[in-house]
C-alpha positions in Angstrom: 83.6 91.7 87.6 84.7 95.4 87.9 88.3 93.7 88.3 88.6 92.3 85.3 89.2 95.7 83.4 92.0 96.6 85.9 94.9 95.7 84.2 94.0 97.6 80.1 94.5 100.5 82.3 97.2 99.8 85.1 100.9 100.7 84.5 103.1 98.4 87.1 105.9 100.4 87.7 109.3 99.9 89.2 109.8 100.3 93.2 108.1 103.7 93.7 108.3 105.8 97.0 110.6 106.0 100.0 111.3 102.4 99.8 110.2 99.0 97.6 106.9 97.3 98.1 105.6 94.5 96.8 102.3 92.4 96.6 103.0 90.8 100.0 103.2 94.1 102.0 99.9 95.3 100.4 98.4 91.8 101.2 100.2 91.8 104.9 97.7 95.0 105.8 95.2 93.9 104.3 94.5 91.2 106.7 94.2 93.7 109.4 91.5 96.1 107.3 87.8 95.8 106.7 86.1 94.3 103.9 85.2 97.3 102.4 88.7 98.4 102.1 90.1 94.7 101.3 87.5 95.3 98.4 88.5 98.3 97.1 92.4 97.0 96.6 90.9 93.9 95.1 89.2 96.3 92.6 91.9 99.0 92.2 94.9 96.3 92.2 94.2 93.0 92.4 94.3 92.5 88.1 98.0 93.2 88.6 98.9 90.4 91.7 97.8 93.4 94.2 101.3 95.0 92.8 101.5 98.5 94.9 103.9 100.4 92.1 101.2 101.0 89.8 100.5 104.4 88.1 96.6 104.5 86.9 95.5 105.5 83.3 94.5 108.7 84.6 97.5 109.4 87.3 96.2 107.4 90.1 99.0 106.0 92.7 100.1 103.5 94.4 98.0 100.7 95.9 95.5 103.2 96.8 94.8 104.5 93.4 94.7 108.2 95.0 94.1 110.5 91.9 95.9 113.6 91.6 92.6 115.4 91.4 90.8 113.2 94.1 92.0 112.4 97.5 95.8 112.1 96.4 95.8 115.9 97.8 94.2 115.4 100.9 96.2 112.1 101.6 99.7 113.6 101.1 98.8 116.7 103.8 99.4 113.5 106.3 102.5 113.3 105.3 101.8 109.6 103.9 103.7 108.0 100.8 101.2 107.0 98.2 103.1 104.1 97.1 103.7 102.4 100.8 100.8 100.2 101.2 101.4 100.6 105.2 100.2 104.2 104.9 97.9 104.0 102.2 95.0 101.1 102.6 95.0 101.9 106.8 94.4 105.8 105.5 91.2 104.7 102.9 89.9 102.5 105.9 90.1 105.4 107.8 88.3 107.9 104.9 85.7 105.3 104.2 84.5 105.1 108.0 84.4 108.6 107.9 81.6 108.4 105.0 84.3 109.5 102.1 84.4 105.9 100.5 82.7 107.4 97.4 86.2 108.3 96.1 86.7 104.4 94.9 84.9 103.2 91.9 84.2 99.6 94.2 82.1 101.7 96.5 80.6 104.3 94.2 79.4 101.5 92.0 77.9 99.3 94.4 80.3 96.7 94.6 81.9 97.1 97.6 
């Protein structure tokens, strides 16, 4: 499983953002998004207990995993915080009914 590999490259971080979240906001929305996006956190965070304040090996943020040179851009020109899961996972739901899902490894690779 794709998640297995998460955490070698994860860096859990203290509270990050405008305020402090923790593993039980990110899994309070994810009962309210699809299961393509629940499977994209699973991939992207679920290796560190679904942890929001994590900082990818490659820059990514947050719960999201937004990369600085991916949709991290296009994500803060809402005016969203990358590290508030409330924001975030509502936001790829939103990008990966509007055919932009390819920007996650889980749905890129198949296995989401």
């Amino acid at each position: 499983d794709a998640a297995d590999l998460l955490p070698d490259r994860l860096a859990v971080e203290p509270c990050r953002g405008r305020y402090c979240y923790d593993a039980s906001d990110v899994l309070a929305v994810l009962t309210s998004a699809g299961p393509r996006t629940r499977c994209v956190i699973r991939i992207e965070i679920g290796g560190v207990g679904y942890d929001p304040n994590v900082y990818g090996a490659a820059g990514e943020e947050g719960p999201g995993q937004l990369h600085p040179r991916g949709k991290l851009p296009a994500f803060l020109a809402t005016g969203g915080d990358p590290w508030n899961p409330y924001d975030v996972i509502p936001w790829i739901q939103g990008q990966i009914e509007a055919g932009q899902g390819f920007a996650w490894a889980g749905i890129r690779d198949g296995w989401c």
